[in-house]
C-alpha positions in Angstrom: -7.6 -18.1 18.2 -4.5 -15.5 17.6 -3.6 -13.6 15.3 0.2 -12.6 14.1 1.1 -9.9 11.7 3.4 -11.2 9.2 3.7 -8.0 6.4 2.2 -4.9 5.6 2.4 -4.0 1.5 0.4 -1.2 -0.5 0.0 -0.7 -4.4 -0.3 2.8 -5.5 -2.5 3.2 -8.7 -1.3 6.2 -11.1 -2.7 7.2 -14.2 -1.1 8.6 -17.9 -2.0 10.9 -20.2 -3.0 8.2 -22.5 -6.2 7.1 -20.5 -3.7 4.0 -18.8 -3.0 3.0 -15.5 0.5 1.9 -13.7 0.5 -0.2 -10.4 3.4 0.4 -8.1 4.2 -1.8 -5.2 5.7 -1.4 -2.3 6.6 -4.0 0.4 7.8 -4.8 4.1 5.4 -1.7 5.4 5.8 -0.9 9.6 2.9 -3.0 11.2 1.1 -0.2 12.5 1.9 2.6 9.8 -1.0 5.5 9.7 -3.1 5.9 6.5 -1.9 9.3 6.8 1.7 8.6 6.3 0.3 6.4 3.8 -1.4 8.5 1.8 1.5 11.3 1.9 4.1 8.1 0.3 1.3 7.9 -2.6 1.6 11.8 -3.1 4.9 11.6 -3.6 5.3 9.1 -6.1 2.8 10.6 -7.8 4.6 14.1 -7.6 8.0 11.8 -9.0 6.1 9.8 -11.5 4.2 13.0 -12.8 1.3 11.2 -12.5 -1.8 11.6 -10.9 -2.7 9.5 -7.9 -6.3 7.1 -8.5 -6.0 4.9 -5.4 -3.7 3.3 -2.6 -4.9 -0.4 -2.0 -3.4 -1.5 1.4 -2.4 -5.7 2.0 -1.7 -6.7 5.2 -0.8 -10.5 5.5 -1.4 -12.4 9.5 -0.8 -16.0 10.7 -3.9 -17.5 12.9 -3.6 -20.0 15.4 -5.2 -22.0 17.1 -4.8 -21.5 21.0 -4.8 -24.5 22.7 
C-alpha cells in the first residue's frame, strides 16, 4: 500500500473575554511544515486577534493505494 499527501490545514482556537471561543482556519499548509513554524503562525494571530491562543489542531489529508 502507498500513501500520497494531498493537503495540509490547521484551525487555531482563540478565546474572548466573554468566556467564548473562535476557530480560525487555514488551508493549503507546505507538506512537511514544522510544528514549530506552526505554532509561531498561531502566536500571531493571536497577537492580531488580541486573543489568547487555546490550541492549534493540525489536518493532514493522503490518498492510499493499493500497489499492485
Amino acid at each position: 500500500m502507498s500513501k500520497k499527501w494531498q493537503k495540509t490545514g490547521i484551525k487555531i482556537k482563540t478565546g474572548t473575554a466573554e468566556g467564548d471561543f473562535r476557530d480560525r482556519s487555514f488551508n493549503n499548509l507546505a507538506e512537511d511544515v514544522a510544528p514549530e513554524k506552526i505554532f509561531a503562525f498561531a502566536g500571531i494571530v493571536a497577537q492580531l486577534t488580541g486573543e489568547p491562543h487555546i490550541e492549534t489542531a493540525v489536518t493532514v489529508s493522503s490518498e492510499l493505494n493499493e500497489e499492485e
